[in-house]
mmCIF file of the N, C-alpha and C atoms, coordinates in Angstrom:
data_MODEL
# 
_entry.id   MODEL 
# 
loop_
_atom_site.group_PDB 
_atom_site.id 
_atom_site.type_symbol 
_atom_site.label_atom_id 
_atom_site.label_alt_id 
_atom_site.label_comp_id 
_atom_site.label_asym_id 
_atom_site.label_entity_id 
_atom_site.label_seq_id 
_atom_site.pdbx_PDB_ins_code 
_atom_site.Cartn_x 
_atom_site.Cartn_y 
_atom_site.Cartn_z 
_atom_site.occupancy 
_atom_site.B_iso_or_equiv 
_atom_site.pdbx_formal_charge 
_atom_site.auth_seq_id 
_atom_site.auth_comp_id 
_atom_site.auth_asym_id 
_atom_site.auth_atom_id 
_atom_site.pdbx_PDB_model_num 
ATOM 1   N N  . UNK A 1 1  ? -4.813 98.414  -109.403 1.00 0.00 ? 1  UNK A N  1 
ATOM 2   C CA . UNK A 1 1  ? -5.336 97.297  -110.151 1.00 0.00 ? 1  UNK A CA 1 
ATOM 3   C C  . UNK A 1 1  ? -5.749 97.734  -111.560 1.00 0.00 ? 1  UNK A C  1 
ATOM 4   N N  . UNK A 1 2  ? -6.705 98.834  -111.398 1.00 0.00 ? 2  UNK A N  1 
ATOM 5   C CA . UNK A 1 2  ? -6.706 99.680  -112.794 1.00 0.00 ? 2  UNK A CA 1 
ATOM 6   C C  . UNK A 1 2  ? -5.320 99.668  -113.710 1.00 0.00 ? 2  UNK A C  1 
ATOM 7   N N  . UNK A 1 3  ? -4.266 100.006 -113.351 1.00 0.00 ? 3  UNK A N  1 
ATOM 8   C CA . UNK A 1 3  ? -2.918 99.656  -114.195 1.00 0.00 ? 3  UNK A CA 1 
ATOM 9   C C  . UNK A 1 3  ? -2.661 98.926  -114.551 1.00 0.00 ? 3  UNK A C  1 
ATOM 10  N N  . UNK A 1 4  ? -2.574 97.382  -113.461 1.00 0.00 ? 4  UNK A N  1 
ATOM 11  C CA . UNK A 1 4  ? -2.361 96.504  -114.423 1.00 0.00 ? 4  UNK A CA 1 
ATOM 12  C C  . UNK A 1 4  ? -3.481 96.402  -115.504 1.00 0.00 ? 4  UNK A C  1 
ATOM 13  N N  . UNK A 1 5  ? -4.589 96.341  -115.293 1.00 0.00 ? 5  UNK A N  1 
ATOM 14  C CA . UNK A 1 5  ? -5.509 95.967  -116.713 1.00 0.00 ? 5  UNK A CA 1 
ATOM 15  C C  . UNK A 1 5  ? -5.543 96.777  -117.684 1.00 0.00 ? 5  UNK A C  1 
ATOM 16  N N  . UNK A 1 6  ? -5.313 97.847  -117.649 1.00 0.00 ? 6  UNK A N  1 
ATOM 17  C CA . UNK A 1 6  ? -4.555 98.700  -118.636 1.00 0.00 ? 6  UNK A CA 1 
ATOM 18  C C  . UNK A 1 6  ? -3.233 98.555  -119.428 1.00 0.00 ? 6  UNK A C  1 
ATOM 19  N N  . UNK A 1 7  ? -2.517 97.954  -118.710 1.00 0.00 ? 7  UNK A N  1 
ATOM 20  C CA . UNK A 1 7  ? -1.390 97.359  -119.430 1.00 0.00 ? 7  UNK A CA 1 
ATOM 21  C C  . UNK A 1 7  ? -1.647 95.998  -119.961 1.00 0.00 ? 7  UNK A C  1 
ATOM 22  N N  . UNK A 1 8  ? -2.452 95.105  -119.607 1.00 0.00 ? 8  UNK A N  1 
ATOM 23  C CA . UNK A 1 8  ? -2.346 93.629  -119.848 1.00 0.00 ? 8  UNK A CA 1 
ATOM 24  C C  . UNK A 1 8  ? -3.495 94.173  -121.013 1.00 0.00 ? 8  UNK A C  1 
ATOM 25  N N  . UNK A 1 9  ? -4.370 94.811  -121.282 1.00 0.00 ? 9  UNK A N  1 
ATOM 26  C CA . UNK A 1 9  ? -5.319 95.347  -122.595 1.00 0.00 ? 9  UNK A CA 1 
ATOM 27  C C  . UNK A 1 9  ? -4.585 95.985  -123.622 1.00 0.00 ? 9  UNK A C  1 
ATOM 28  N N  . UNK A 1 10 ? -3.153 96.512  -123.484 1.00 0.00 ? 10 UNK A N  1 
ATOM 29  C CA . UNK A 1 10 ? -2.690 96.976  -124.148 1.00 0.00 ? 10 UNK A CA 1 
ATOM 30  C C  . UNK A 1 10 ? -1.453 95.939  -125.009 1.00 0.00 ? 10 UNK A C  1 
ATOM 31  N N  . UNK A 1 11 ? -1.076 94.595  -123.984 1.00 0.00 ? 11 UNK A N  1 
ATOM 32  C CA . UNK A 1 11 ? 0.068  93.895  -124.663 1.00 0.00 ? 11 UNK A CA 1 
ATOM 33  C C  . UNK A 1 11 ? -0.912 93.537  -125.342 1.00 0.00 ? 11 UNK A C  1 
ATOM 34  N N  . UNK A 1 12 ? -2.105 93.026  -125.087 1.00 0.00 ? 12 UNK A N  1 
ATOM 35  C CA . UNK A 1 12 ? -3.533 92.181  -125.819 1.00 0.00 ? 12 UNK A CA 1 
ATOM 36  C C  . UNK A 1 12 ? -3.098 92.166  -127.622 1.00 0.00 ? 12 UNK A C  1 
ATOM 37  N N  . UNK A 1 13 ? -3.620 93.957  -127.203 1.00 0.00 ? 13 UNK A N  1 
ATOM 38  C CA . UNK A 1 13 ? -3.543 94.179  -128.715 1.00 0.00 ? 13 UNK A CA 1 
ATOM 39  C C  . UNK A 1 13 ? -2.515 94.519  -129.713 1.00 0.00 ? 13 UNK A C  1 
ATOM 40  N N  . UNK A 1 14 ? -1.377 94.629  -128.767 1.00 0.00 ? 14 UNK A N  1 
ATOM 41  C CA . UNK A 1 14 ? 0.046  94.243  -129.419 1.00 0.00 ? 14 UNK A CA 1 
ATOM 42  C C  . UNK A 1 14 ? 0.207  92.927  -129.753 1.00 0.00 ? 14 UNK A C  1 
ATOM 43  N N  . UNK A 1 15 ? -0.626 92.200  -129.392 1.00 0.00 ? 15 UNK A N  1 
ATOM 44  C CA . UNK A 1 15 ? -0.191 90.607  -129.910 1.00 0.00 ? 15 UNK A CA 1 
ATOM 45  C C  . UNK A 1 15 ? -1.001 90.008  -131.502 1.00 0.00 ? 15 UNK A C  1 
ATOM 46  N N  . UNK A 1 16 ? -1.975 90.866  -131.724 1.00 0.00 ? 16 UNK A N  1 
ATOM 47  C CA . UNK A 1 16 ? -2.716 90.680  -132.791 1.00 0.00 ? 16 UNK A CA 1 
ATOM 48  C C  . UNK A 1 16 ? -1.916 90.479  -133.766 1.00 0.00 ? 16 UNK A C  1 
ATOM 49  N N  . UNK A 1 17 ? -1.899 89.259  -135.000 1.00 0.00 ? 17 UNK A N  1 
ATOM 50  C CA . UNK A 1 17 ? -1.034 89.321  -135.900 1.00 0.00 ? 17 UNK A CA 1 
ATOM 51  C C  . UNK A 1 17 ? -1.446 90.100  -136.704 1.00 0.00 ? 17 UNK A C  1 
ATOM 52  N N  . UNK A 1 18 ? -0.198 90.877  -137.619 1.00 0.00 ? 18 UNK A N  1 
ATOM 53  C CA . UNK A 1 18 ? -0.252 91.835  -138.711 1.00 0.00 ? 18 UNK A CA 1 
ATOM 54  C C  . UNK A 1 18 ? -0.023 91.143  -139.449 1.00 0.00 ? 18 UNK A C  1 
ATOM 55  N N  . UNK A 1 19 ? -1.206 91.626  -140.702 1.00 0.00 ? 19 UNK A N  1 
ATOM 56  C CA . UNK A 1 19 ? -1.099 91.083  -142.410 1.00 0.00 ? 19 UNK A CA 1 
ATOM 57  C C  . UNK A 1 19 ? 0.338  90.694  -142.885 1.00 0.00 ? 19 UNK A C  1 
ATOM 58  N N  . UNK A 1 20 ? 1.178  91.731  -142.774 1.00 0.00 ? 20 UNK A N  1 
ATOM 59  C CA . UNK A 1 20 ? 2.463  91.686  -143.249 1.00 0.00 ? 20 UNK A CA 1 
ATOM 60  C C  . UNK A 1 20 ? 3.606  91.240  -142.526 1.00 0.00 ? 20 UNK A C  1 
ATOM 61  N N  . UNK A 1 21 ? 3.804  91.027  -141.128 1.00 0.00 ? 21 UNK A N  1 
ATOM 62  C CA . UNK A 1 21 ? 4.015  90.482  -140.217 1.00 0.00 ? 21 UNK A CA 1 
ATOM 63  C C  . UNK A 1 21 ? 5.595  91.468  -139.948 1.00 0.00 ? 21 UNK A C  1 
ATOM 64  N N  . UNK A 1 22 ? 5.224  92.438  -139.980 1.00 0.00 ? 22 UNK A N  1 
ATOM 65  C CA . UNK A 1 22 ? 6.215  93.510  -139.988 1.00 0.00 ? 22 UNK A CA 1 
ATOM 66  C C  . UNK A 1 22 ? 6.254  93.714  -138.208 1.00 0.00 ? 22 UNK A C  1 
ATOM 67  N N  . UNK A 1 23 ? 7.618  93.413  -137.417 1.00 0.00 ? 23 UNK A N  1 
ATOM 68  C CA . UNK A 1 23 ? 7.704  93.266  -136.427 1.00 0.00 ? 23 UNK A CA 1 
ATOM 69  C C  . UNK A 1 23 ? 6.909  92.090  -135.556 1.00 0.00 ? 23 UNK A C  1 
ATOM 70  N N  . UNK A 1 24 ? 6.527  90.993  -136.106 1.00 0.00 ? 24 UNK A N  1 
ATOM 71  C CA . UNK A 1 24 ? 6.063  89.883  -135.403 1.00 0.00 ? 24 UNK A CA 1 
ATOM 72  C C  . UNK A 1 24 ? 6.166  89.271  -134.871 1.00 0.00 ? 24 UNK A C  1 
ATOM 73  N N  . UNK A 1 25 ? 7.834  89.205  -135.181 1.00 0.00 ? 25 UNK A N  1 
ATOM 74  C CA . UNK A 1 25 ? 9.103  88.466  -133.913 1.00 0.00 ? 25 UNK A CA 1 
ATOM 75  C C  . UNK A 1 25 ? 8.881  88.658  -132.451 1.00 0.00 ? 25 UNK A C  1 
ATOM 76  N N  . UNK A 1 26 ? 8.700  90.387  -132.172 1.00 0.00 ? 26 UNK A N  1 
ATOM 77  C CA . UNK A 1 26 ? 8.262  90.720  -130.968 1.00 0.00 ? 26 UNK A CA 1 
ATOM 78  C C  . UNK A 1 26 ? 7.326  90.345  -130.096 1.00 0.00 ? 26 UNK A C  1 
ATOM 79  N N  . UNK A 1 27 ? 6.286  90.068  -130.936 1.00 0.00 ? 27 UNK A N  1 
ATOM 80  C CA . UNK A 1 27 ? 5.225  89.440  -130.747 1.00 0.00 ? 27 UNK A CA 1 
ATOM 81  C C  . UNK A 1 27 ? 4.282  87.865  -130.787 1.00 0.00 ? 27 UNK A C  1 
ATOM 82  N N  . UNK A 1 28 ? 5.364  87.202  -130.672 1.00 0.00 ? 28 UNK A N  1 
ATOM 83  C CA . UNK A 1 28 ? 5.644  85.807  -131.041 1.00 0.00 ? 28 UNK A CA 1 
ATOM 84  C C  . UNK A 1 28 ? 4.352  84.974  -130.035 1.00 0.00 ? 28 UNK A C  1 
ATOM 85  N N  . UNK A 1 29 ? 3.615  84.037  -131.190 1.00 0.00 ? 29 UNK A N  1 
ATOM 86  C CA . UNK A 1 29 ? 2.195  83.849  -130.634 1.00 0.00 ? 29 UNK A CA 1 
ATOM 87  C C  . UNK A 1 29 ? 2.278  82.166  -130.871 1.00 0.00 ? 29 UNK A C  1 
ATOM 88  N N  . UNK A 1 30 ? 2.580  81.422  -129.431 1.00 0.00 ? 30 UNK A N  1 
ATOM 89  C CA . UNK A 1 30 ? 2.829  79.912  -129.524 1.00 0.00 ? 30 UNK A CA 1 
ATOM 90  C C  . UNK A 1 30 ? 1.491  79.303  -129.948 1.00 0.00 ? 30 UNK A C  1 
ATOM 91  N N  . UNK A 1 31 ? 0.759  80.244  -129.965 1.00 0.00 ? 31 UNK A N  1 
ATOM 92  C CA . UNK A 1 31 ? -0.925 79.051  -130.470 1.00 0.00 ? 31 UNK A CA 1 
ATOM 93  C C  . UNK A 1 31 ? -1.007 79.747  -131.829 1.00 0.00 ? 31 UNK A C  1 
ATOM 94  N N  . UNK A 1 32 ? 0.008  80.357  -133.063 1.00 0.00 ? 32 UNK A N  1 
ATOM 95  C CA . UNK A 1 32 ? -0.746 80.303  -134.447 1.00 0.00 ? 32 UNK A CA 1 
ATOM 96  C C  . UNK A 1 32 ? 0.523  79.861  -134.612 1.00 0.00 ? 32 UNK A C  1 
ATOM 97  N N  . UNK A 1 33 ? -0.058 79.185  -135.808 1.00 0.00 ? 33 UNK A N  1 
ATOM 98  C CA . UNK A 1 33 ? 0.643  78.459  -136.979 1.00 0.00 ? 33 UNK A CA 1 
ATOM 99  C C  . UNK A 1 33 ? 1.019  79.322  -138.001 1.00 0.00 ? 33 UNK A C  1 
ATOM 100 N N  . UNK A 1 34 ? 2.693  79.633  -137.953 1.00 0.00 ? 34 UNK A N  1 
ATOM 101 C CA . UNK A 1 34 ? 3.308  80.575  -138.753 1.00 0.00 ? 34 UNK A CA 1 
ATOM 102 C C  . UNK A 1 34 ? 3.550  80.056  -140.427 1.00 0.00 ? 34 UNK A C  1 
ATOM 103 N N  . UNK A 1 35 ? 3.297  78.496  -140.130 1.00 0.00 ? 35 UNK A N  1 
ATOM 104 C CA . UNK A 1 35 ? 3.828  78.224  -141.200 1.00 0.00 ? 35 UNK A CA 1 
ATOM 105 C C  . UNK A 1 35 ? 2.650  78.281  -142.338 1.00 0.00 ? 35 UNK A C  1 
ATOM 106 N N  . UNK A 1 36 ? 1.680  78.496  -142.090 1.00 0.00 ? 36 UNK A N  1 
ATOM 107 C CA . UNK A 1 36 ? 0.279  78.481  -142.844 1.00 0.00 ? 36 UNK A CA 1 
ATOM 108 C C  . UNK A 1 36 ? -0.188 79.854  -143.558 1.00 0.00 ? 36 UNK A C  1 
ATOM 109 N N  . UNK A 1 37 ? 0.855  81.102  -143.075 1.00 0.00 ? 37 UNK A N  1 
ATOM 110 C CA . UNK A 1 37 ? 0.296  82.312  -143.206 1.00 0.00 ? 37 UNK A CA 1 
ATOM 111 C C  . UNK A 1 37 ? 1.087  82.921  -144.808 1.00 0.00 ? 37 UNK A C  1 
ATOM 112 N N  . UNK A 1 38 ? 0.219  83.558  -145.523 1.00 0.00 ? 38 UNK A N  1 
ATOM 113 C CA . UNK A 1 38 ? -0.172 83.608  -146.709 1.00 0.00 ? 38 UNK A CA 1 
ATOM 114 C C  . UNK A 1 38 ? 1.481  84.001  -147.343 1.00 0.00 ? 38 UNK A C  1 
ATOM 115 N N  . UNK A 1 39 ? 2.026  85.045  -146.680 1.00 0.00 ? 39 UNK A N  1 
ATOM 116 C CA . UNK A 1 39 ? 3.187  85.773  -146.796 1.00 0.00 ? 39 UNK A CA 1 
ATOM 117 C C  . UNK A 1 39 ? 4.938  85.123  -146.789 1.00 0.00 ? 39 UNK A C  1 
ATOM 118 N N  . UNK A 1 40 ? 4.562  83.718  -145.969 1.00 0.00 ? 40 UNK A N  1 
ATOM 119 C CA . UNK A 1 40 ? 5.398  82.179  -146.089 1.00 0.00 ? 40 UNK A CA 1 
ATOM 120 C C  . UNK A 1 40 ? 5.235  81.666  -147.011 1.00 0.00 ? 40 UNK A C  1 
ATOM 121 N N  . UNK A 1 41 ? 4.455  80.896  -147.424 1.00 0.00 ? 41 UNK A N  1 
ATOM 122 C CA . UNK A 1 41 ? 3.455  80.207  -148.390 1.00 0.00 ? 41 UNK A CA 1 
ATOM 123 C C  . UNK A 1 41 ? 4.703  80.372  -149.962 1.00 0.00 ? 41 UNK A C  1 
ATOM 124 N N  . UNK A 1 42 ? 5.621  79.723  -150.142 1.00 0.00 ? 42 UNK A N  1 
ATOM 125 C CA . UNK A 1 42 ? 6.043  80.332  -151.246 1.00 0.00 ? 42 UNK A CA 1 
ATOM 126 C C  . UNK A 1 42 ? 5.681  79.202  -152.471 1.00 0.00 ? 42 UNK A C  1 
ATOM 127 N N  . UNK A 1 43 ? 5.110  78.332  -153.071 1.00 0.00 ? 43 UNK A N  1 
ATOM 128 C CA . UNK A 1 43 ? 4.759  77.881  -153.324 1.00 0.00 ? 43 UNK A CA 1 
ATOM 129 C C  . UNK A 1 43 ? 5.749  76.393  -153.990 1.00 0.00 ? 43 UNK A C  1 
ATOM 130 N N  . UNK A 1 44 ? 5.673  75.648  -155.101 1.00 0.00 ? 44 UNK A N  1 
ATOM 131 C CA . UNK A 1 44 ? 6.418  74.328  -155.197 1.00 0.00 ? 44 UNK A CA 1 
ATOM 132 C C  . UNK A 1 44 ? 7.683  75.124  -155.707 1.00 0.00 ? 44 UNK A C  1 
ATOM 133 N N  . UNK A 1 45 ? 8.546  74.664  -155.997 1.00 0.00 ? 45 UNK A N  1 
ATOM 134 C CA . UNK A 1 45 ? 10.468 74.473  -156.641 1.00 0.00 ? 45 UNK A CA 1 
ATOM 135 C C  . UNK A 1 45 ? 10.237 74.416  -158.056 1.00 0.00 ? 45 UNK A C  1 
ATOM 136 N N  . UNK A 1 46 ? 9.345  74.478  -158.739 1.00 0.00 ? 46 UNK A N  1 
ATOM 137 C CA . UNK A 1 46 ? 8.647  73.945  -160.400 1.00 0.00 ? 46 UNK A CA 1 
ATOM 138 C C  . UNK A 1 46 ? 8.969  75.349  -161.204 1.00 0.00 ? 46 UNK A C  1 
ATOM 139 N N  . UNK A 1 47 ? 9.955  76.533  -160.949 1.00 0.00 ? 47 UNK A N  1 
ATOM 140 C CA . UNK A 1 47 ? 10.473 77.187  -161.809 1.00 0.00 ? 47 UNK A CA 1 
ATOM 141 C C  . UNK A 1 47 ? 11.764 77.704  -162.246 1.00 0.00 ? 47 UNK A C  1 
ATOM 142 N N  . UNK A 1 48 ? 11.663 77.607  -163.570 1.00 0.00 ? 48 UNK A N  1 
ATOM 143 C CA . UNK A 1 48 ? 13.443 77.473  -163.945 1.00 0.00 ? 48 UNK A CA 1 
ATOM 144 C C  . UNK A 1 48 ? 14.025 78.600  -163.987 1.00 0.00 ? 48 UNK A C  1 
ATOM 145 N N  . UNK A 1 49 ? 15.280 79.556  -163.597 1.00 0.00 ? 49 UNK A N  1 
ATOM 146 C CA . UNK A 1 49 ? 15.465 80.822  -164.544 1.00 0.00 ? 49 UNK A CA 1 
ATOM 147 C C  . UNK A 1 49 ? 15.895 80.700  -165.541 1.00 0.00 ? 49 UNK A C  1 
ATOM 148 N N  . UNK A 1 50 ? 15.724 81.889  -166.398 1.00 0.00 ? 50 UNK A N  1 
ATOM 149 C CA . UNK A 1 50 ? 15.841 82.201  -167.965 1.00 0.00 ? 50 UNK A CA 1 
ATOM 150 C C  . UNK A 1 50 ? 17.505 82.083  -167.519 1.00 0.00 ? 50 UNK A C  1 
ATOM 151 N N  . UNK A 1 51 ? 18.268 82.783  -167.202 1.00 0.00 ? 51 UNK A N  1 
ATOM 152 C CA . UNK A 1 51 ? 19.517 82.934  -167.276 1.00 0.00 ? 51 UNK A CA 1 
ATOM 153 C C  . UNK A 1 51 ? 20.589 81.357  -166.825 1.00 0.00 ? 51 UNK A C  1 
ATOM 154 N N  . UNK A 1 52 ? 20.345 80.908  -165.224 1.00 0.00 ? 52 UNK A N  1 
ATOM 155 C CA . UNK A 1 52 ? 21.357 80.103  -164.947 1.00 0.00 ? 52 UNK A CA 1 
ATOM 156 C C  . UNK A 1 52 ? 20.703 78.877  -164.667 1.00 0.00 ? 52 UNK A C  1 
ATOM 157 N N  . UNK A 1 53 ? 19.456 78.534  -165.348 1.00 0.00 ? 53 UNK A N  1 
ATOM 158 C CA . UNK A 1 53 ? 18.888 77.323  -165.266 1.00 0.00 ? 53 UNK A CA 1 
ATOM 159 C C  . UNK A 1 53 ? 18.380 76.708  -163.596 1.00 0.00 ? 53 UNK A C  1 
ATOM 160 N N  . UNK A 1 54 ? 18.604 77.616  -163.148 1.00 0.00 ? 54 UNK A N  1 
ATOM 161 C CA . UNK A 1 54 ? 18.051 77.094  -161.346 1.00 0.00 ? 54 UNK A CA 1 
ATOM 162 C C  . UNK A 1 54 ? 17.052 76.835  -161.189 1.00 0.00 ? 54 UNK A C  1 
ATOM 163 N N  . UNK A 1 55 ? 16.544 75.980  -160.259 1.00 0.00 ? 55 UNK A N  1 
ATOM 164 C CA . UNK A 1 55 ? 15.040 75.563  -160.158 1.00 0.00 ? 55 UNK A CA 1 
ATOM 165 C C  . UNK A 1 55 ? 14.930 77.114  -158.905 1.00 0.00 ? 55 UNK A C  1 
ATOM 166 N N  . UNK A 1 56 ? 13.756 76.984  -158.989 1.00 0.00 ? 56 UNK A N  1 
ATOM 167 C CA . UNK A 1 56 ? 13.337 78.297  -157.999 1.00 0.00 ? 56 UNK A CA 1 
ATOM 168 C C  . UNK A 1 56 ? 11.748 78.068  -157.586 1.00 0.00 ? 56 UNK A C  1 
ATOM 169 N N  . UNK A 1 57 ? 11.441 78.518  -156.727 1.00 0.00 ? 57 UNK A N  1 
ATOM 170 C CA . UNK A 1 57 ? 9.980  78.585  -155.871 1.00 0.00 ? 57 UNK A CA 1 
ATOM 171 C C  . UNK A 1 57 ? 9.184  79.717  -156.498 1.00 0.00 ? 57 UNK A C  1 
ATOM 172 N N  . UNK A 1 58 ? 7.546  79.789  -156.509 1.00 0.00 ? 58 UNK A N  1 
ATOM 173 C CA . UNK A 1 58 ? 6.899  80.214  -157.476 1.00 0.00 ? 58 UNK A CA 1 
ATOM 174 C C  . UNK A 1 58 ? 7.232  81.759  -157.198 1.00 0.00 ? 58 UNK A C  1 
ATOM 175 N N  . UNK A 1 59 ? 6.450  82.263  -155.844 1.00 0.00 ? 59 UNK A N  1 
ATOM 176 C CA . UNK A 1 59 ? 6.615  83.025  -155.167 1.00 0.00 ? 59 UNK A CA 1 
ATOM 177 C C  . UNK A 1 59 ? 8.436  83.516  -154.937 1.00 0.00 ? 59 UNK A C  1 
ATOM 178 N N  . UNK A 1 60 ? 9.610  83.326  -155.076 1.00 0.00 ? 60 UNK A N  1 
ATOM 179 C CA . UNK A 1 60 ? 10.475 83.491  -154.952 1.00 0.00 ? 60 UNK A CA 1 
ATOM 180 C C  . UNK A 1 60 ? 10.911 84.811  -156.214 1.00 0.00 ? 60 UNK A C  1 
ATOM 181 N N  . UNK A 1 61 ? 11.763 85.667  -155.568 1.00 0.00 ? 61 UNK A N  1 
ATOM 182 C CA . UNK A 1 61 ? 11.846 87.210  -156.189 1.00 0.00 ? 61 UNK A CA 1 
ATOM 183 C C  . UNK A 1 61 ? 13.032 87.027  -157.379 1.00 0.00 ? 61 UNK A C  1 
ATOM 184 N N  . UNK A 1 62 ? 12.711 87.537  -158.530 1.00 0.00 ? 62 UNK A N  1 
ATOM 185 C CA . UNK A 1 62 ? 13.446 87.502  -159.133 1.00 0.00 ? 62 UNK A CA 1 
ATOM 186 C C  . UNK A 1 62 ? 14.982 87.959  -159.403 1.00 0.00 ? 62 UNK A C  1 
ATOM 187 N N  . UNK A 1 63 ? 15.589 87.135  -159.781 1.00 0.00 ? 63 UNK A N  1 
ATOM 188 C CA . UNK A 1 63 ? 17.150 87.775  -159.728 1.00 0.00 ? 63 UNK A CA 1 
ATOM 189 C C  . UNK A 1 63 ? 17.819 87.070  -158.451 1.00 0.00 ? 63 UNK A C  1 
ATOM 190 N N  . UNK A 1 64 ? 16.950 86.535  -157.765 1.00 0.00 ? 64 UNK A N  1 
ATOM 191 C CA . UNK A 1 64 ? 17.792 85.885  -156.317 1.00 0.00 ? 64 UNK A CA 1 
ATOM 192 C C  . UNK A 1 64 ? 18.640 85.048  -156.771 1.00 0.00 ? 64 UNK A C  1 
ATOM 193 N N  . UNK A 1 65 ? 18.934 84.508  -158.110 1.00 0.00 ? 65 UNK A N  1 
ATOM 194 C CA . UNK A 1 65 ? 19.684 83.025  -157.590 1.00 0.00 ? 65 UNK A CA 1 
ATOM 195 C C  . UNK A 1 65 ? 21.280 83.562  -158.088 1.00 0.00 ? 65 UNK A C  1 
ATOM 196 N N  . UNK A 1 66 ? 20.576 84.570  -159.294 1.00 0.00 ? 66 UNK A N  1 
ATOM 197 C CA . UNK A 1 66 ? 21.982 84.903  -160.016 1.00 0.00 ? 66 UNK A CA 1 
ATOM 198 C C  . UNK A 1 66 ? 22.058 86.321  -161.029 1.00 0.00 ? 66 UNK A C  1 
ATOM 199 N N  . UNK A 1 67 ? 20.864 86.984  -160.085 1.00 0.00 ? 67 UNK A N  1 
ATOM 200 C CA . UNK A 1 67 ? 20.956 88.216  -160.114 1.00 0.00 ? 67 UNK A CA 1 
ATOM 201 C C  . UNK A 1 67 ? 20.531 88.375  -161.428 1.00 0.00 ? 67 UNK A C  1 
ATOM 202 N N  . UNK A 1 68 ? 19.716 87.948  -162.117 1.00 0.00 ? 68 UNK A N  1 
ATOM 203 C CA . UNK A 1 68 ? 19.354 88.327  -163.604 1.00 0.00 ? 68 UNK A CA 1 
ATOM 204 C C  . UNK A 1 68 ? 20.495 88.169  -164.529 1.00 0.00 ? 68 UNK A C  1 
ATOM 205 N N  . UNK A 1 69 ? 21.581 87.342  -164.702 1.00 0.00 ? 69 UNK A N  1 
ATOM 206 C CA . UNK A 1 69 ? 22.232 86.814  -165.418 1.00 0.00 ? 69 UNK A CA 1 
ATOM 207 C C  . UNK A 1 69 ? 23.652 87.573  -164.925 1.00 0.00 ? 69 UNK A C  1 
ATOM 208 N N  . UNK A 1 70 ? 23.736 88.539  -163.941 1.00 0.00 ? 70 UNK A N  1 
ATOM 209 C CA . UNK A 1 70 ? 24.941 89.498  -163.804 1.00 0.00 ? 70 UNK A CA 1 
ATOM 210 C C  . UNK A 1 70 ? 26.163 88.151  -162.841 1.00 0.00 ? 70 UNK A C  1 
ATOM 211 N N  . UNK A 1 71 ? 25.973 87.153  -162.155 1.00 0.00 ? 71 UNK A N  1 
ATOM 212 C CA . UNK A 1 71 ? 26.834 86.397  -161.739 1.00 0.00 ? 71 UNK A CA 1 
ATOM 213 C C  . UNK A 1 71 ? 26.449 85.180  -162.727 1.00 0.00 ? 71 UNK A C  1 
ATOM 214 N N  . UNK A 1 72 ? 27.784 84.841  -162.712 1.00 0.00 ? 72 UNK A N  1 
ATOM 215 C CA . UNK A 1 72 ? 27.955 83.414  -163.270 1.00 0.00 ? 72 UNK A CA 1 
ATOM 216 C C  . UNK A 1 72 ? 29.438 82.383  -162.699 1.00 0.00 ? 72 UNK A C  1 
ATOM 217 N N  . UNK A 1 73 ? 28.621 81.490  -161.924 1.00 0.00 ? 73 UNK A N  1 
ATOM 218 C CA . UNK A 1 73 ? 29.549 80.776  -161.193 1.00 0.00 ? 73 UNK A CA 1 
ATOM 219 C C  . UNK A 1 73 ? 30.026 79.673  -162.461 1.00 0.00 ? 73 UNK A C  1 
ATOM 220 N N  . UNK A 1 74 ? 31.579 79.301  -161.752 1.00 0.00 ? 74 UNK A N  1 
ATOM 221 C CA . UNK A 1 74 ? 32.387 78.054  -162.710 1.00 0.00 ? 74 UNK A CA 1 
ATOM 222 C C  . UNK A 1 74 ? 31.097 76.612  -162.669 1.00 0.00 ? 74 UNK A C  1 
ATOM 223 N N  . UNK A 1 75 ? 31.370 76.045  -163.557 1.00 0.00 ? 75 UNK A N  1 
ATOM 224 C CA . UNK A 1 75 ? 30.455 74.592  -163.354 1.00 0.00 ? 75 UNK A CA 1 
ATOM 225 C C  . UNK A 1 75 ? 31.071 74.005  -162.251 1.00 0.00 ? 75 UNK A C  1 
ATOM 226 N N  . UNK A 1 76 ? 30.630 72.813  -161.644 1.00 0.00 ? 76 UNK A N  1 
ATOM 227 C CA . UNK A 1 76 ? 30.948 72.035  -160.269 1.00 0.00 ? 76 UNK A CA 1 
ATOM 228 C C  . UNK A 1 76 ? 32.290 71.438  -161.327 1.00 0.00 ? 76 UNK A C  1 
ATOM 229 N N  . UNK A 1 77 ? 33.395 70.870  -160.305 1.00 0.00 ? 77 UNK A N  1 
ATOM 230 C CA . UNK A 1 77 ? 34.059 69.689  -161.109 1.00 0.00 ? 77 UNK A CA 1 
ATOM 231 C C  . UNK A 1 77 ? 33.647 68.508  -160.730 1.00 0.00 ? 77 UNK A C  1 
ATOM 232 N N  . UNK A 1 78 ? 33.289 67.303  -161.187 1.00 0.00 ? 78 UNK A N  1 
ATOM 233 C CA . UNK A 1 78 ? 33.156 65.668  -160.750 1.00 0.00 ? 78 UNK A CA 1 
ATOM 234 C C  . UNK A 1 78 ? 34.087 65.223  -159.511 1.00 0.00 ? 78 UNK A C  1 
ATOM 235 N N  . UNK A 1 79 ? 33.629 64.981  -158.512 1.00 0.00 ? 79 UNK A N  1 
ATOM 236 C CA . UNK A 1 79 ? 34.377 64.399  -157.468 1.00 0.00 ? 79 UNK A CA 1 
ATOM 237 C C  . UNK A 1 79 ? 35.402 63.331  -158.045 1.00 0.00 ? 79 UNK A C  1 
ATOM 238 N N  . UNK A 1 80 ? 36.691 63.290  -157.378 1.00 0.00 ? 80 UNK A N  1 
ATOM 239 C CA . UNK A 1 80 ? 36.961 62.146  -158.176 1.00 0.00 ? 80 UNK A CA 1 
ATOM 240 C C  . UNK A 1 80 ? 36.525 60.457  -157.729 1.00 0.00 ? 80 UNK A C  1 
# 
């Protein structure tokens, strides 16, 4: 009996969420709200890039949309 409570004290504190949520998947916790945690959180669509004019999220890493000006896609054509 000692074993099991030794093991069930030990998933315990494997379930604690980490700041950074580095391996959290594993640890997947149906009573918190993932979507609230600081590291999600990317904030509104309200920024433009300098290079290909994309709207982008505040929090969102730079260079994602078009790599700091190194891609440049054709314009769309008009449906006809």
């Amino acid at each position: 009996m000692e074993h099991q409570d030794a093991r069930l004290q030990v998933n315990c504190s494997r379930s604690i969420l980490r700041p950074d949520l580095v391996l959290e998947a594993f640890n997947y916790r149906v009573d918190y709200d993932y979507s609230m945690h600081p590291n999600i959180i990317i904030g509104q669509m309200n920024k433009i890039c300098l290079y290909c004019r994309a709207l982008k999220f505040q929090k969102e890493s730079p260079g994602m949309c078009c790599s700091n000006g190194k891609v440049n896609l054709p314009a769309l054509e008009d449906p006809p």
